[in-house]
N, C-alpha and C positions, 0 to 999 in steps of 0.2 A: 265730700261736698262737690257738686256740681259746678262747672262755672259757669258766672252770670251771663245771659242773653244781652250783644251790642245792640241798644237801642238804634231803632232805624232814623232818628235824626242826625245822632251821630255819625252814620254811616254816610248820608246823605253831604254834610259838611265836610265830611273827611275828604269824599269824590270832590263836591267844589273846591276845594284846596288844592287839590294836586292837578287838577283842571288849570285852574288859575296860574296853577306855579310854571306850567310846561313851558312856555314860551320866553322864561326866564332862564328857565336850564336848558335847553335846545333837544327835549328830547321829544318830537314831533315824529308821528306815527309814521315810518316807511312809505315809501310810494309801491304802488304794485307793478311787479313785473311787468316790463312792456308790453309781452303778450296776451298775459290777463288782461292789461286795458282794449288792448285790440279786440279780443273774444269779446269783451264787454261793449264795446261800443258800437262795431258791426261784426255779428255774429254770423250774421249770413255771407258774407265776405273771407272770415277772417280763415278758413280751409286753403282757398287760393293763395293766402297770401305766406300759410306757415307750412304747408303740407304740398307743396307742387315741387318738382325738379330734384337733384340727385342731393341739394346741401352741399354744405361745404366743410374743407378742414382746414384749421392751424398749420400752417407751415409759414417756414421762413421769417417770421416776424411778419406775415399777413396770414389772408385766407382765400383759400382757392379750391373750386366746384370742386365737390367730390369725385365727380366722373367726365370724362372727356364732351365735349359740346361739339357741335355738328362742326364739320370738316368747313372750313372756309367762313366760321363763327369768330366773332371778338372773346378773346381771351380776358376773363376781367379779373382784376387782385386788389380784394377789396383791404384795408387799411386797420393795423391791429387797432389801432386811436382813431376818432371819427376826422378829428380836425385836420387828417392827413390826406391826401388823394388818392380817388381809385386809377389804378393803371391800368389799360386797355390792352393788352398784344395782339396786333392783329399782324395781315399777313406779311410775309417779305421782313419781319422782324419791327418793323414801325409799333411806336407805342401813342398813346393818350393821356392824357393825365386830366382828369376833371376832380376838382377839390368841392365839397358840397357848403355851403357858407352857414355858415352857422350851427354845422353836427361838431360834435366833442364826445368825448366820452371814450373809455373801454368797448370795442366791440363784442357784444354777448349772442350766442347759439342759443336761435329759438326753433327750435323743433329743426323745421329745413333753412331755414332763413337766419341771414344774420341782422341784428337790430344796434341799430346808435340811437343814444340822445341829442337830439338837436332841439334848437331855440324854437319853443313853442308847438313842443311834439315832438313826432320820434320817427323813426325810418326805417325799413325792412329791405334785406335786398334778396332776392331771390332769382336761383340761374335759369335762365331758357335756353332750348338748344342751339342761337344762334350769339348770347350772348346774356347780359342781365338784366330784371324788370328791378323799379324798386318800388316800394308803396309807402305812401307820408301819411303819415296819422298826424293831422293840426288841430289843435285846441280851436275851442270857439273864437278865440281870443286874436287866434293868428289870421285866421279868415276872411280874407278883405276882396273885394270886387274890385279894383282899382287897382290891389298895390302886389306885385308879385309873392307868391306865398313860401317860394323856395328858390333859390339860385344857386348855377354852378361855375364856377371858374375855369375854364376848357385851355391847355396848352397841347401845342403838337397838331392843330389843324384849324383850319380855319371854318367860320361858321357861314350858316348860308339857310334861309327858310324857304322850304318848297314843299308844298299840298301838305301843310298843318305842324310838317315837320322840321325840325335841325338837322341838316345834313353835315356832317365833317371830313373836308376834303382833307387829303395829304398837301403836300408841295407841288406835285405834277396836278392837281388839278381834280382826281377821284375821290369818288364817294368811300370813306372805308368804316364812318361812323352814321347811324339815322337813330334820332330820341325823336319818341311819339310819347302822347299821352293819352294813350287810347281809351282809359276809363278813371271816372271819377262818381265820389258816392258822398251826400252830405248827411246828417243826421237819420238814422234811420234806414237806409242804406236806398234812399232816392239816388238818381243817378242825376249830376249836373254836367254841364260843360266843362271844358277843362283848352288851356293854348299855352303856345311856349312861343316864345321871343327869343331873337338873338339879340345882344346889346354890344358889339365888338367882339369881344375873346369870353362875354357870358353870355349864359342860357339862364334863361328866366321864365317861370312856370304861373302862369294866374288861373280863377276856378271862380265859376259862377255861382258863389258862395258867400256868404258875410254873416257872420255872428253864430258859428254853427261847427260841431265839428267834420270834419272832409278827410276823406279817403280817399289819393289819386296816386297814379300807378305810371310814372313816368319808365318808356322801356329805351333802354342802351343796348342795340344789335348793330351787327354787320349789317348790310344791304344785301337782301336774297337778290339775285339775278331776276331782273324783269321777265313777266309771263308773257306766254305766245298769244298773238293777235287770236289764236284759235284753239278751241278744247279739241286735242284729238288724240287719238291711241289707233294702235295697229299702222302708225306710220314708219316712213323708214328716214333716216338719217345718216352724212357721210361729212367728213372733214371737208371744207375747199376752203384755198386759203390756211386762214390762221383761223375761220371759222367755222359757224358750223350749219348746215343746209340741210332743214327738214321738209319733208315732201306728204304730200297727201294725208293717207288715213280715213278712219269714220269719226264723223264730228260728233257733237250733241243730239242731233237726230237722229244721226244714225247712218247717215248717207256717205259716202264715198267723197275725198275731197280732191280737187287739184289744184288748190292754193299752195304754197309754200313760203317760206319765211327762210330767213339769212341769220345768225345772230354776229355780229362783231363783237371779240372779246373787249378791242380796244375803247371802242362808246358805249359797251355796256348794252347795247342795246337791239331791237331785233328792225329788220326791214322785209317788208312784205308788199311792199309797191313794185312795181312794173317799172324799169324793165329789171330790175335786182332785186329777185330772181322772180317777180311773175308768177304767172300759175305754167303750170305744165299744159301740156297738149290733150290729157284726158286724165279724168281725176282718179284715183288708184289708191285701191286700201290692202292690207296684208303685200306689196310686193316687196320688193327688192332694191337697196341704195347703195353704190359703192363708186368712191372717187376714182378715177382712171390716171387723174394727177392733179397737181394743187390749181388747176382750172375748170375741171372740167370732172362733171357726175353722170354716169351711165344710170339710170330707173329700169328695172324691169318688170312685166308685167303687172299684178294688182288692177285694170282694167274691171271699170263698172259700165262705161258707155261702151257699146257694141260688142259681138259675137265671139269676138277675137282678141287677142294680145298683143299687146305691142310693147315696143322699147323704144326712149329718147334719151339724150343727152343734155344736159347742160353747158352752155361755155360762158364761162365767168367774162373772159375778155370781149365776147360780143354781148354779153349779158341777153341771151336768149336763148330759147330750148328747142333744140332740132329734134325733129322724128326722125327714127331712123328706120323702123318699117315694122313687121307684122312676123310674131313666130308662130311656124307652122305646126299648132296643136289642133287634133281634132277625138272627138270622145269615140264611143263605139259605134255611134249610128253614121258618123264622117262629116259631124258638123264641126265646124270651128268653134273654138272656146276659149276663155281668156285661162288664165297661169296666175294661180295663187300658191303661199306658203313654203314656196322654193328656196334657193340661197344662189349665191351669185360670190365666186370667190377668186381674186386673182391669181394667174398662176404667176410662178419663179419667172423668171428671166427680162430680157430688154420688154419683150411685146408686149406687155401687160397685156395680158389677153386673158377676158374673164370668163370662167367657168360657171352657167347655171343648170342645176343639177335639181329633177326631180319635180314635185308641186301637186296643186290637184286642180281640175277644172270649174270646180265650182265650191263654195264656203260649207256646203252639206260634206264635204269627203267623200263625193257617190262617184268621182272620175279620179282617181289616184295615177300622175304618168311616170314612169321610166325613163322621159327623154332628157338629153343633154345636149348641151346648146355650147360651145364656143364665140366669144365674142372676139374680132381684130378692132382694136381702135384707130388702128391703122388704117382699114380701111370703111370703118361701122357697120360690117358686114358680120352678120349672125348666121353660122351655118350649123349643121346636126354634128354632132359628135356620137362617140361607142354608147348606147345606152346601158343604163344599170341592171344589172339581174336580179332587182327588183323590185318596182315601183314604190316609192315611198315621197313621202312629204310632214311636214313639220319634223324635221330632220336637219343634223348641221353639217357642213362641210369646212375640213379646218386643211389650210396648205403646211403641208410637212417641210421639215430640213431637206429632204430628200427630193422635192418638188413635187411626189402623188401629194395625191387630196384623199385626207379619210373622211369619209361620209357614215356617219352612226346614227342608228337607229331610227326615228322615223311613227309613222303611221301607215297604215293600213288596212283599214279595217279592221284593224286592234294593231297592240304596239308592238314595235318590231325591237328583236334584240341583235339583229345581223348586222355587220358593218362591212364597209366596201372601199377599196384601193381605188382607185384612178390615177394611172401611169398617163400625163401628157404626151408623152415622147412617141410612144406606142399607140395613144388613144387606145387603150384598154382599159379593163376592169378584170379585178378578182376580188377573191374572196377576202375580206378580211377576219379579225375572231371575232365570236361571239363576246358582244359583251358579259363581262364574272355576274355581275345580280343577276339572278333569275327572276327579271322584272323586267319589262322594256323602257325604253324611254321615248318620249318626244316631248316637245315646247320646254325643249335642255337647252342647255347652253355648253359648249366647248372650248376651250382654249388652250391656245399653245402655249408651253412654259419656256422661258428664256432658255434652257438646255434641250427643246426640241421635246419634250413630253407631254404631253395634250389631257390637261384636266375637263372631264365631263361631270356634266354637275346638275342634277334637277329629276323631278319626277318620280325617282325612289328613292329610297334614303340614306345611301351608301352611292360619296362621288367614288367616281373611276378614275384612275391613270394609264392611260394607252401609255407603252413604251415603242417607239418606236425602230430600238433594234434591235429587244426580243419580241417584238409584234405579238405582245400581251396587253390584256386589263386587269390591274389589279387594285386593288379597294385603298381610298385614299381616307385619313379620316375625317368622323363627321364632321359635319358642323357644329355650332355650339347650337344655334336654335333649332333649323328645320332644315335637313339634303333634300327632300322631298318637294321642293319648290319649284314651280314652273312659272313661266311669263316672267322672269327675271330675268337682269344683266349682270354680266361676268366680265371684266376689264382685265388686262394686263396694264399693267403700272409700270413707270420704268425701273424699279427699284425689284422689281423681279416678280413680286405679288401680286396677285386677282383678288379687284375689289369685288364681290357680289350684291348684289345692294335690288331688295324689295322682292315682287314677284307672286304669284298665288296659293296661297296654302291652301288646305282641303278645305274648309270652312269660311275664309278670310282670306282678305290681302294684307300684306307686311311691309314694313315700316324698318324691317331690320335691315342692315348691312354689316358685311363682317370681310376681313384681310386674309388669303389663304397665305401661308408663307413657304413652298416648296422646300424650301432649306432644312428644315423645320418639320414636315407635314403637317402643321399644327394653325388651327385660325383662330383669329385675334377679332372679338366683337369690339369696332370701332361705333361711333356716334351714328345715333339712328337717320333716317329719313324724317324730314319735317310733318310728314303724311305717307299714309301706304300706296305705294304704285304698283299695278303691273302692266304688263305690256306698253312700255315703256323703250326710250330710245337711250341707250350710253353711247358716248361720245367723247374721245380722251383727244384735249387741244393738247397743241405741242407747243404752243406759246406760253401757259404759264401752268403747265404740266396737273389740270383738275381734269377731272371728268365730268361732264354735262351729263344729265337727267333729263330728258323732254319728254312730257306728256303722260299718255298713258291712262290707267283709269284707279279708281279705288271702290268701295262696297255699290256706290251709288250713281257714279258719275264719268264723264269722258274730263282729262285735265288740259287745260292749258299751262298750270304752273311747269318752272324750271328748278333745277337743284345744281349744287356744285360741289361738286367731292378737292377739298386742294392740297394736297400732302403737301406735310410740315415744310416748312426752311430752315435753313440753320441756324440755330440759336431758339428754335420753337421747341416748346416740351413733348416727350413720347414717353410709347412703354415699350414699343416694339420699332425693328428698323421699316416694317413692311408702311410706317406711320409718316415716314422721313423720306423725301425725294431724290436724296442721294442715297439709302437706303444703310444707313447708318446710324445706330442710334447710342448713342454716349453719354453718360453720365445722367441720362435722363433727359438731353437733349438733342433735337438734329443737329448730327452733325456734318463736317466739308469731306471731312476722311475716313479712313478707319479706324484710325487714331488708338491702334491694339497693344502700341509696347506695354501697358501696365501701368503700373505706378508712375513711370517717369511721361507720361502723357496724358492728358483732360480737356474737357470740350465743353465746359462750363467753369464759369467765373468760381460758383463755389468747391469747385475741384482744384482748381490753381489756372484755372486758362485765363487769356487774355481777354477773351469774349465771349459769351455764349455761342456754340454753333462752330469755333474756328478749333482746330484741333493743335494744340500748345505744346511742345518739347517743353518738358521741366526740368530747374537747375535746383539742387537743395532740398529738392522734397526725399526724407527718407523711403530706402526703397529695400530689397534682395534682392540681389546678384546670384541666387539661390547655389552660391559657392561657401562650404563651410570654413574655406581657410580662408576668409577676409574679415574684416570687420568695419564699423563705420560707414555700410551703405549709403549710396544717396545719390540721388539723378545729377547727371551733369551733358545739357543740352538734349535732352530722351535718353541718356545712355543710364544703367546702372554703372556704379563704380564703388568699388568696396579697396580696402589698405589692407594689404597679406599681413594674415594673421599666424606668427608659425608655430604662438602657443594654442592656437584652437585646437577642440578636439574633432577630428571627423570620423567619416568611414564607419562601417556597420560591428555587427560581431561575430563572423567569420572567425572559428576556431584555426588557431595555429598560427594567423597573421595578425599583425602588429600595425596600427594606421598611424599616420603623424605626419602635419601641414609642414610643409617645407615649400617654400618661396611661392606661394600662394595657391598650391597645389595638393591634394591627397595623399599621399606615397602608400605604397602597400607593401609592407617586408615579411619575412617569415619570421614568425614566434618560436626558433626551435628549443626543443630539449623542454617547453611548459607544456604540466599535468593537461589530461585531455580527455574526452574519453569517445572513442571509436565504433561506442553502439553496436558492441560485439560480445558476448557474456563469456564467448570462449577465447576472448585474450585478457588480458594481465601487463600489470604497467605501464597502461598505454603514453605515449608521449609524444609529444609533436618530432617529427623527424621531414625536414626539406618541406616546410609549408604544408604536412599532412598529417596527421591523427593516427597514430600506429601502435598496436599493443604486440608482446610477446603470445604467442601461441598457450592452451595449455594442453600439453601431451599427458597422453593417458596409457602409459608403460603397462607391459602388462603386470601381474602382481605374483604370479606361478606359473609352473611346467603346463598347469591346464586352460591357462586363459590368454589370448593373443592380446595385443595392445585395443585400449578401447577408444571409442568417441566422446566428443565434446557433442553436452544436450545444450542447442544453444539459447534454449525457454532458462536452464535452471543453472547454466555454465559448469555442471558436474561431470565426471566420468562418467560413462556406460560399457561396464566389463564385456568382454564377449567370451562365452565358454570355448573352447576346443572343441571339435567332433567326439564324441566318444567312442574308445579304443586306443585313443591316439596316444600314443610311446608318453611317457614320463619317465622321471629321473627314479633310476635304482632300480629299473626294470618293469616297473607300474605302468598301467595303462590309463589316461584320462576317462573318468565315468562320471556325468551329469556336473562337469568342471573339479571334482575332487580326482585325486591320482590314488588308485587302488594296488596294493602288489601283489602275489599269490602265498607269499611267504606267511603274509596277515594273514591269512584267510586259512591256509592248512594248520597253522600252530595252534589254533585257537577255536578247531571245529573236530568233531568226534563221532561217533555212531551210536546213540540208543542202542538202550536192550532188548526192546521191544521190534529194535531196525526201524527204520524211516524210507516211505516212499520215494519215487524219486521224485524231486519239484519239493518237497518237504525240506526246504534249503531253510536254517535257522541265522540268527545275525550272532556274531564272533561272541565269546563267553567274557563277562567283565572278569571272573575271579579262573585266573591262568590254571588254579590248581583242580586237579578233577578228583574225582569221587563223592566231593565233599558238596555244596549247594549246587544246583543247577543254573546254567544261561537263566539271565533275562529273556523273557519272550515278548510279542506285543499282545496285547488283552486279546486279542479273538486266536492266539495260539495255546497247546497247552506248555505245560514246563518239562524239563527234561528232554525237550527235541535237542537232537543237534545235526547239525547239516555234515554231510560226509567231506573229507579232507580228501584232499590229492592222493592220499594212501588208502581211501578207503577201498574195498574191494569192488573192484571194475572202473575205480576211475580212472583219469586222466589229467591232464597239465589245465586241456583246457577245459573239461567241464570241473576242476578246481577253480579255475578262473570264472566260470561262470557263477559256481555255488559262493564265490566270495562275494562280488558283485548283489547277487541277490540277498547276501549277508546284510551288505555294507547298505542295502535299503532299507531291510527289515530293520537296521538298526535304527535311521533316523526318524521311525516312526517312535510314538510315545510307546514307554516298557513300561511293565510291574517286574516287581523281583516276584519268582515264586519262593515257595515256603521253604522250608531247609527241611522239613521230613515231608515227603508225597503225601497225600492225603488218599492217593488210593497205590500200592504195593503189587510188582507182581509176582505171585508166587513162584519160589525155586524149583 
């Protein structure tokens, strides 16, 4: 029987029942994932806000970006509970704390972003490279034009609003935190207004919004370093001061400039007014910038106004720029010409006296020079030096330990792979090698490595290493992205690493930078560029040990922007030392020291240090003494220390010797008289004797009169007989034959002569039955029967052909015999 069909009324009452009952039992349908509501409600948005940046991971009881953020970026750790604050680490070790008022909840992993729930919506935070953006999803309900829509509780700096923004000073006074809210979206993904208040020690976010729900994207970054009053690339840049002074280039038009700017680390800011530092005396792109000392910048060539080239000075203390006069270039027709693409490098000693070397006369590469120029600052007098053997430009010149200058590679009318010495002392040149790729190079970069080794890096794709005291190049490894880069910078750090950072690939400009670490061979991609540069100015201050980024261009553009590279502090997180300014990196963070004994020392708080960053002697923490006769290890003040153990076992298993701890020490005795074995097949009983492994011999006596004493086979440890010579005397008068002893006695009594006679050679073997007449010798099968070999008595012999017919007996015999028949089968008649 079938069963009955529920009628659809009843079904209908049954649903309104259990409808009705819900809100009595609490089981109310789930809310949806907060990213599903986000996909849902702006869809056009919600990519940016769950699919940007590297994510983040679980640790420590928070969460933190998965991958490093731009050098001199806010470190942010966001909170496993919403209701908790996010930390900032920014640099020099200083932190932040901003608590968001009204988030709670478990923090949950959406795609890239992490999400809380907060009062009246929800919140996503997502990392940028210079620090983190978050984005507030608000109910309609929270929405208000009037009333702030989210607020945050800020400790650790004070707050201050300027051009739209929060800025968060430290205690001295600087900027090390900036919240914008640079976009907001209401229903539908319009774009409204959005502004942020300070209210004392909070930040308060409002949106030109009411009854509706709003998408705004409040960002927590470090402060990029302010942009230059001017877009320029192919300019040149030099330390003065604790600053940093950039000069000329070609701007956005295109033209040659003689503006210049100053940047002060300490105000953050740049100066470009008159008389600090003014413009120059003619405006100059592609030349040459190099400080002469912390007052004063020597500019060489780069000249766009008139015929010829010239060099000025700068002096910070009169804050004005001297001419110092005109070098004497001229092309092949014997006009004067300006000096582009060159280098300008100081040499060793008190004079600073600057070397520029090589260039071309004009931006086409149609005048390539060979000359070399001396500069005294002494006197500002530029005079000709030895020229090169052989004109070249966009080429580097790096000063050696030794005080020459190696000059590599180059241009000339195609790229050069030759490189060149310059002895000061001598004003000479010679040869130097051929750079190893069978590639050339120019628009490379070079640098000296703190042990006097000079890495060459760009253009092909395998850097080089000059040695400088086997006067080789030999291949350093790649990169991890692109060796084949040119229009990039190459920095020495003082931690001993070359930062390289942007530059031109074949197709494209780059955005990458990466850590060489000489120690090592090996580089370490650190945090990108905010945008791609090349041709580009680096510049490493001594004052809070970063290196500056100026200008430069990317796919489309001349830049004004600035960047700042600032290796870790102590107590800032790394993965590498080349990441840390004292060039140390422990436990995962920078550290003061080397902090190498082990176990008994750490350099973070979760290791057992006292502070992040400072390197801690530890008391208590167990450790090895990597001594096996102690026991109880465990640090006391960095030391290991361990209690002599004199029941340990130690020492390895060395046949013959005996180990055993006595007063915290190994000892090593001999084991004599125990079983052993000597890895000899021809000894026997081996046994330890005086700490050694020793068996008895085994002798191989001989066994008869015909065999001498024999050898040990040392494959199978058996005798091996050796026969006698045959002839050789034996007992009883016998002679040795094939190692048996034959006598003549045998051989006559037991041999006879046929009836029929026997040839001679027809020697038979000895008769088994002594008695004659009666059966015949054994023969062997191819004999017949009845031979007998002639005895010593036969007629005509002798002793020794007895001796001989015996011997050939005593063969015949050990071959196989038949008996013959006892009557012949064939008779000879009488």
């Amino acid at each position: 029987m079938t069963a009955p069909h529920c009628r659809p009324h009843l079904l209908f009452a049954a649903s309104a029942l259990l409808a009705s009952l819900q809100p009595l039992t609490g089981c109310a349908a789930p809310d949806p994932p907060l990213d599903e509501a986000l996909r849902s409600a702006f869809p056009d948005q919600a990519a940016a806000v769950l699919s940007v940046g590297p994510g983040f991971l679980r640790s420590g009881g928070g969460l933190e970006r998965a991958a490093a953020g731009r050098r001199g970026g806010a470190v942010a750790r966001l909170p496993s509970d919403g209701g908790d604050a996010i930390v900032f680490e920014l640099d020099g070790g200083a932190t932040v704390r901003a608590r968001e008022v009204g988030a709670e909840g478990e923090a949950m992993l959406a795609d890239r972003a992490v999400a809380y729930r907060r009062a009246g919506g929800s919140s996503f935070w997502t990392a940028t490279p210079a620090g983190v953006e978050e984005w507030l999803l608000l109910d309609a309900a929270a929405a208000q034009r009037e009333a702030p829509v989210a607020a945050w509780e800020v400790q650790g700096g004070a707050l201050a609003e300027r051009d739209g923004a929060i800025e968060i000073a430290d205690a001295a006074g600087a900027v090390r935190l900036r919240v914008t809210a640079p976009a907001a979206y209401a229903a539908g993904g319009r774009e409204v207004g959005a502004r942020l208040a300070a209210r004392g020690a909070r930040i308060e976010l409002f949106v030109d919004a009411e009854g509706e729900q709003v998408l705004v994207d409040p960002e927590w970054e470090s402060p990029a370093p302010p942009a230059m009053g001017t877009r320029r690339t192919r300019h040149a840049a030099a330390p003065l001061g604790s600053g940093v002074l950039v000069t000329g280039g070609t701007s956005l038009a295109g033209t040659s400039l003689a503006s210049t700017e100053l940047y002060d680390p300490a105000e953050g800011a740049w100066s470009s007014s008159s008389p600090a530092p003014g413009a120059m005396r003619r405006a100059r792109t592609d030349h040459a910038a190099i400080a002469l000392d912390s007052n004063r910048v020597l500019v060489v060539g780069g000249d766009s106004s008139g015929a010829n080239s010239t060099y000025e000075v700068y002096d910070a203390l009169a804050m004005e720029w001297v001419m110092g006069g005109v070098i004497p270039l001229r092309n092949p027709s014997g006009q004067p010409v300006p000096l582009y693409r060159h280098t300008a490098t100081r040499l060793a000693g008190a004079s600073g006296e600057v070397l520029i070397v090589g260039g071309q006369g004009d931006l086409n590469q149609l005048v390539v020079f060979k000359n070399v120029f001396r500069y005294d600052p002494s006197t500002g007098e530029l005079t000709e030096a030895a020229p090169l053997h052989a004109a070249r430009t966009q080429h580097t010149a790096t000063l050696l330990d030794s005080g020459e200058v190696l000059v590599v590679g180059g241009f000339r009318g195609t790229g050069l792979r030759s490189t060149e010495l310059y002895n000061p002392t001598l004003d000479s040149w010679r040869a130097g090698p051929m750079l190893m790729a069978m590639a050339e190079r120019y628009l490379h970069t070079a640098t000296r490595l703190q042990d006097g080794r000079v890495l060459v890096i760009g253009y092909t794709s395998v850097p080089e290493i000059y040695d400088p005291v086997t006067e080789t190049f030999s291949a350093g490894a790649p990169m991890i992205n692109d060796s084949s880069r040119f229009g990039h910078s190459a920095t020495l750090l003082p931690n001993g690493c070359v930062l390289v950072a942007g530059g031109r690939l074949s197709s494209s400009h780059s955005s990458d930078a990466e850590l060489y670490n000489p120690d090592e061979d090996e580089w370490i991609v650190t945090a990108p560029l905010s945008a791609p540069r090349a041709y580009h100015e680096a510049t490493y201050l001594d004052e809070d040990g970063s290196v500056m980024l100026t200008g430069g261009e990317d796919e489309s553009q001349k830049l004004a922007t600035v960047e700042r590279f600032t290796l870790g502090q102590p107590g800032e997180a790394c993965a590498d030392r080349c990441e840390c300014q004292s060039g140390f990196c422990v436990d995962g963070v920078c550290c003061d020291a080397a902090c190498d004994l082990g176990a008994c020392d750490a350099c973070s708080v979760v290791a057992g240090a006292s502070a992040d960053g400072t390197c801690s002697l530890l008391t208590g923490t167990a450790c090895n003494d990597d001594n096996p006769c102690t026991s109880g290890d465990a640090c006391n003040a960095g030391t290991c220390v361990g209690t002599n153990d004199d029941t340990a076992a130690c020492g390895g298993d060395e046949p013959c010797t005996r180990y055993a701890c006595a007063g915290g020490s190994c000892v090593a005795t001999d084991d004599d008289d125990a079983p052993c074995d000597d890895e000899n097949s021809c000894t026997t009983d081996d046994i330890c004797r005086a700490g050694t492994c020793a068996g008895e011999a085994i002798t191989c006596a001989a066994t008869d009169g015909c065999h001498e004493d024999g050898t040990c086979d040392p494959e199978t440890g058996k005798c091996v007989p050796q026969s006698k010579a045959d002839n050789a005397p034996c007992e009883d008068g016998g002679v040795c034959i094939a190692g048996g002893c034959v006598h003549p006695s045998q051989a006559s009594s037991s041999s006879s002569s046929s009836q029929g006679g026997a040839g001679a050679g027809e020697a038979m073997g000895p008769a088994e039955d002594a008695g004659g007449g009666g059966a015949g010798p054994e023969t062997d099968d191819e004999g017949g029967c009845g031979c007998r070999a002639a005895g010593a008595a036969a007629p005509g012999g002798s002793a020794a052909a007895a001796l001989l017919m015996a011997a050939a007996a005593w063969r015949a015999s050990r071959r196989r015999r038949r008996r013959c028949p006892s009557t012949p089968r064939w008779a000879t008649p009488r």
